[in-house]
VOVEXDREN-993547 format. One record per residue: x, y, z of N, C-alpha, C in turn. Coordinates in Angstrom, 1 decimal. Atoms other than C-alpha are relative to their C-alpha. Layout:
+--------+--------+--------+--------+--------+--------+--------+--------+--------+
|    nxx |    nyy |    nzz |   caxx |   cayy |   cazz |    cxx |    cyy |    czz |
+--------+--------+--------+--------+--------+--------+--------+--------+--------+
|      X |      Y |      Z |      X |      Y |      Z |      X |      Y |      Z |
...
+--------+--------+--------+--------+--------+--------+--------+--------+--------+
***
This chain:
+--------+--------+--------+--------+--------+--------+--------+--------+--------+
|    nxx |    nyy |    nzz |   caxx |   cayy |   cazz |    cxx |    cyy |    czz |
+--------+--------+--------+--------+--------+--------+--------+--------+--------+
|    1.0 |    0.2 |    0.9 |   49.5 |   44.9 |   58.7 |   -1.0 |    1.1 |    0.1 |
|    0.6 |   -0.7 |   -0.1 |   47.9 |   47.9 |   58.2 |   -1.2 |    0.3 |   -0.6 |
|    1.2 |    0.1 |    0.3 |   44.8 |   49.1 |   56.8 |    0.3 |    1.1 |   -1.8 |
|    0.2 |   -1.4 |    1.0 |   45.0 |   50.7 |   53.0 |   -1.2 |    0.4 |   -0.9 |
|    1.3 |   -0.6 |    0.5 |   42.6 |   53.2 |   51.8 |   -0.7 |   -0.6 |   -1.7 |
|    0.6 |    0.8 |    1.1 |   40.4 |   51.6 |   49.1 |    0.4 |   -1.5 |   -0.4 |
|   -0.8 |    1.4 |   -0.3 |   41.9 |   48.1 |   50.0 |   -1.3 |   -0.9 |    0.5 |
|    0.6 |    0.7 |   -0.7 |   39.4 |   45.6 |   50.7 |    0.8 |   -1.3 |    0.6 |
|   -0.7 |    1.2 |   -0.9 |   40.6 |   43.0 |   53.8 |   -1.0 |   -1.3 |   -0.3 |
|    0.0 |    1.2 |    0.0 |   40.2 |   39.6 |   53.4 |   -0.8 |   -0.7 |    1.3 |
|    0.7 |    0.9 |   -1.5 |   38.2 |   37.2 |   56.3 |    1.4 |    0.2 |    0.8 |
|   -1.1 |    0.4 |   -0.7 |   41.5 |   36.3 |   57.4 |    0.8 |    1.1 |    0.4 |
|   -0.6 |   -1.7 |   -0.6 |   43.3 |   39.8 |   57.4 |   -0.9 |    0.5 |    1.1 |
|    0.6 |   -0.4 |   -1.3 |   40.2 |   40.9 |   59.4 |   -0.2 |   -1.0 |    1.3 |
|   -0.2 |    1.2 |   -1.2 |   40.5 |   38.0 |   61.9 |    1.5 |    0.5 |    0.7 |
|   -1.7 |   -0.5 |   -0.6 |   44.5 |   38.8 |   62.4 |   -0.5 |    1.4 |    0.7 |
|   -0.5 |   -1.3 |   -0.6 |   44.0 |   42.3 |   62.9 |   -1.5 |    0.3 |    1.0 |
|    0.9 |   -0.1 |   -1.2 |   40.5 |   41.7 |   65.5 |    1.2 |   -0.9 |    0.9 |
|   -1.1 |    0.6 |   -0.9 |   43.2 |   38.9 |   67.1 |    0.9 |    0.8 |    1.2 |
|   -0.9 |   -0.5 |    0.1 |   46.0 |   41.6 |   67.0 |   -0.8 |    1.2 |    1.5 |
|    0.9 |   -0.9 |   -1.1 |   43.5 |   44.5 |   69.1 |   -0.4 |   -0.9 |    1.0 |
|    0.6 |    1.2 |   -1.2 |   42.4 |   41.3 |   71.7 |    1.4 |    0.2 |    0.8 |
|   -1.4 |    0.2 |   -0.6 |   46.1 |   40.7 |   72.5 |    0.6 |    1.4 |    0.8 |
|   -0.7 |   -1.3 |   -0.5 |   46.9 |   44.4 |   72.7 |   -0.9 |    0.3 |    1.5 |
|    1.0 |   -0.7 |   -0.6 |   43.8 |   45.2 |   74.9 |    0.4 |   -0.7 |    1.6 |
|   -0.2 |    0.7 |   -1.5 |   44.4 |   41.4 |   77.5 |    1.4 |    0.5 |    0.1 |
|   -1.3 |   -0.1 |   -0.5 |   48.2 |   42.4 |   77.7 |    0.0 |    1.3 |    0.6 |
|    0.1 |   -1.2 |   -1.2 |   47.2 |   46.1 |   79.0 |   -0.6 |   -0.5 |    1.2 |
|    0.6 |    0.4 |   -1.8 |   45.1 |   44.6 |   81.6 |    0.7 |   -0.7 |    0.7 |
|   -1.1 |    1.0 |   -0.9 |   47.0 |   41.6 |   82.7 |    1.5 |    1.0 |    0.2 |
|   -0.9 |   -0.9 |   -0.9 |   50.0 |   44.1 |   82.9 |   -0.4 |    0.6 |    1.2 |
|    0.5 |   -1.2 |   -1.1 |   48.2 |   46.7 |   85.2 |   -0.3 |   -1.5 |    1.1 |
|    0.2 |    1.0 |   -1.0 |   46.7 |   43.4 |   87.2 |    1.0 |   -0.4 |    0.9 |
|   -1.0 |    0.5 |   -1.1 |   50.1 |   42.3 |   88.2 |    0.9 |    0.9 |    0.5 |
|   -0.4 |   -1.6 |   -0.9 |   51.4 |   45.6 |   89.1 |   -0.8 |    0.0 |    1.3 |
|    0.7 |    0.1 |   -1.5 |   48.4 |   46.0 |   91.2 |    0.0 |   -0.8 |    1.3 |
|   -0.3 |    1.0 |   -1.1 |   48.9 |   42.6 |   93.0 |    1.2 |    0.2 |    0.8 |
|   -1.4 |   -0.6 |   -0.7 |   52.7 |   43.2 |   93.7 |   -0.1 |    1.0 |    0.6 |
|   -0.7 |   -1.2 |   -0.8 |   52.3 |   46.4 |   95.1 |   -0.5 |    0.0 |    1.6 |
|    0.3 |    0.3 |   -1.1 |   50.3 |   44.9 |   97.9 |    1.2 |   -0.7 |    1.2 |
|   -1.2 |    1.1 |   -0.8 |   53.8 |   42.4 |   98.9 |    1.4 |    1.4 |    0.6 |
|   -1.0 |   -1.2 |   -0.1 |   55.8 |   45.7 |   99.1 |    0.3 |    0.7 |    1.4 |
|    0.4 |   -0.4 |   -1.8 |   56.6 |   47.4 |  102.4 |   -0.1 |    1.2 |   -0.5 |
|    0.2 |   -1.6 |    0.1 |   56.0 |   51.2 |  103.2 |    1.2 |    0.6 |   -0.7 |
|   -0.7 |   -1.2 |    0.5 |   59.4 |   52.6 |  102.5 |    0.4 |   -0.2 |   -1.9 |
|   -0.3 |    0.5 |    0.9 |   59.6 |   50.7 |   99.2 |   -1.2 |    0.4 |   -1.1 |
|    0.7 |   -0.7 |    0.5 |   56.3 |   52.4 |   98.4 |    0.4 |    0.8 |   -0.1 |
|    0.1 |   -1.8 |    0.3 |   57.4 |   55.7 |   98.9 |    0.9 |    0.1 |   -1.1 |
|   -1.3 |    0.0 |    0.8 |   60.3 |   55.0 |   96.8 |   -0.7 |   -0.4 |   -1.5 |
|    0.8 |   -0.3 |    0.9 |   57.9 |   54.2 |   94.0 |   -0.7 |    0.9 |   -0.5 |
|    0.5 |   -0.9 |    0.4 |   55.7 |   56.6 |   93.9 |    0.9 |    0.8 |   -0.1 |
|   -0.6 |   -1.3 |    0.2 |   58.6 |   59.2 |   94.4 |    0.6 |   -0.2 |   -2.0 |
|   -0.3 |    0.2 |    1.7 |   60.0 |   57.4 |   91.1 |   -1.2 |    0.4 |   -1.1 |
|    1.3 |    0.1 |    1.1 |   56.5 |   57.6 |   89.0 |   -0.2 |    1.4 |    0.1 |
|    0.7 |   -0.8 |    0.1 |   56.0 |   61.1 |   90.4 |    1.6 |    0.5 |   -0.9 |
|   -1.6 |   -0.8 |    0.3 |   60.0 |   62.3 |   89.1 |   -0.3 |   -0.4 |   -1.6 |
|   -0.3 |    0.4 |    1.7 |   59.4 |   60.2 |   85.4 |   -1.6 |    0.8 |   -0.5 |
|    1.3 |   -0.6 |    0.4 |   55.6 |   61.9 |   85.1 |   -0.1 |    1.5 |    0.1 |
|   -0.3 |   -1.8 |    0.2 |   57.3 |   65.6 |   85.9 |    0.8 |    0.0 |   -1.3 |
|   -0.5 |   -0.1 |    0.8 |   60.0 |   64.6 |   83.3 |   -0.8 |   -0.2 |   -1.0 |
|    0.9 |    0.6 |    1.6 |   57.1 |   63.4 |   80.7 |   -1.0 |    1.6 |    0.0 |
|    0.6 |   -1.3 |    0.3 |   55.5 |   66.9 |   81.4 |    0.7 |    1.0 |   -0.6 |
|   -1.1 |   -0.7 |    0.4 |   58.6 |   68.7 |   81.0 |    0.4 |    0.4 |   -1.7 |
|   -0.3 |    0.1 |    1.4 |   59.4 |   67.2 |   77.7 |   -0.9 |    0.6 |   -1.1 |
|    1.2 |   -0.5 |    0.6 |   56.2 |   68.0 |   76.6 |   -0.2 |    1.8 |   -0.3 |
|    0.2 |   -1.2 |    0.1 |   56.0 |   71.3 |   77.4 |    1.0 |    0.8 |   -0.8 |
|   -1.1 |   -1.0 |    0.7 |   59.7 |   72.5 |   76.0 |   -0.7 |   -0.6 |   -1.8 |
|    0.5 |    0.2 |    1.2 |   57.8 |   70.7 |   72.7 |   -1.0 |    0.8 |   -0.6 |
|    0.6 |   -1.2 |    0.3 |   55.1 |   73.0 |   72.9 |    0.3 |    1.2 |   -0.1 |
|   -0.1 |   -1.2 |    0.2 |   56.9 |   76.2 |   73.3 |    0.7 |   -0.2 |   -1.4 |
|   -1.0 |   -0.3 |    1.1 |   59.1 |   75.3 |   70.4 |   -0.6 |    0.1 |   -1.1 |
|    0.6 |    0.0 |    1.4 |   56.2 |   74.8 |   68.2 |   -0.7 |    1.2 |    0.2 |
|    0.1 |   -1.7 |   -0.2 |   54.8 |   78.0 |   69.8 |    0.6 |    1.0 |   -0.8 |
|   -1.0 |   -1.6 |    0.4 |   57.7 |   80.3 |   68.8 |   -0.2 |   -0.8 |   -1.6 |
|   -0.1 |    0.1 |    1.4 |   57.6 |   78.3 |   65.3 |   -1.2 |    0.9 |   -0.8 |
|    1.2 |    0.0 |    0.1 |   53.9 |   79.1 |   65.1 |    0.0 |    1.8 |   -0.5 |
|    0.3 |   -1.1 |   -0.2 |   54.4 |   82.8 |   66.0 |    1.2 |    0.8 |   -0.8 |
|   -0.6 |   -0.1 |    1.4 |   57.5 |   83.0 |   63.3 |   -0.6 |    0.4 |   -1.0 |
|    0.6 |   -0.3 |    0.8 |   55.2 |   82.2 |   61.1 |   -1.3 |    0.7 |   -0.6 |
|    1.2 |   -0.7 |    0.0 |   52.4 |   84.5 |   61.7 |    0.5 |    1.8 |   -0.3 |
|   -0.1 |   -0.8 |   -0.4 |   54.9 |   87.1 |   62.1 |    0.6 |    0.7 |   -1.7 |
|   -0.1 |    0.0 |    1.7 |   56.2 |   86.6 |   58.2 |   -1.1 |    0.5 |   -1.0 |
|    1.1 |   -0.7 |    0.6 |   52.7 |   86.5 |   57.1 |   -0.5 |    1.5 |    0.3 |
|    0.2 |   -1.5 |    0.0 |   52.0 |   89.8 |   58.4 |    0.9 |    1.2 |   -0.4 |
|   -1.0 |   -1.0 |    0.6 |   55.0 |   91.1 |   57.2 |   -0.5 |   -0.1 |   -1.6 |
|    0.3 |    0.8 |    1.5 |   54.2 |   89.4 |   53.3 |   -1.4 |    1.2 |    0.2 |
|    1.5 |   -0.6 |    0.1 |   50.8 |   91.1 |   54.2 |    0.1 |    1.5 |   -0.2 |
|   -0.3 |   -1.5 |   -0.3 |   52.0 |   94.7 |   54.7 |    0.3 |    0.2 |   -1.1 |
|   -0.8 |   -0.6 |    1.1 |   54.4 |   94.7 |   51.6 |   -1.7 |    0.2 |   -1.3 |
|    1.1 |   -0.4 |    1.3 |   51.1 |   94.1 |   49.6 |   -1.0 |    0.8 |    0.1 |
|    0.8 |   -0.9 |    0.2 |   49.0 |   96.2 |   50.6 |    0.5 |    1.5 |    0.0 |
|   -1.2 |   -1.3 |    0.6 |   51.7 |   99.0 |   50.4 |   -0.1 |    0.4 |   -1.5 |
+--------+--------+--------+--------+--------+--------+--------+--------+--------+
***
């Protein structure tokens, strides 16, 4: 239920979609809360074995990111490299 531009919402549309933001907001916390609690029941080597996991999926989420940005780099510098060519012919 999304929001469209020059659409006026309804009482009830704006009730669902303040509802919809509540739910999203308690289910981020109450997730993180019982993470936090469990990780107190845990023993040491079963920590390390976590964190080593979070730190291996948080280098692959930089990773990915980064080969995303070179690729929009080189797109970037394609197309700067066109317009200065387009730019040359005309002022020729």
């Amino acid at each position: 239920m999304a929001r469209k531009k020059g659409v006026k919402m309804t009482e009830e549309q704006k009730a669902a979609m303040r509802a919809k933001r509540l739910a999203n907001k308690l289910g981020k916390e109450s997730a993180f809360n019982q993470v936090t609690s469990n990780l107190r029941h845990l023993s040491f080597s079963e920590l390390n074995n976590i964190i080593a996991l979070a730190l291996r999926y948080r280098k692959e989420r930089i990773g990915e990111e980064e080969l995303r940005l070179i690729k929009e780099k080189e797109e970037l510098e394609l197309q700067l490299k066109k317009l200065k060519e387009a730019d040359t012919k005309v002022n020729l």
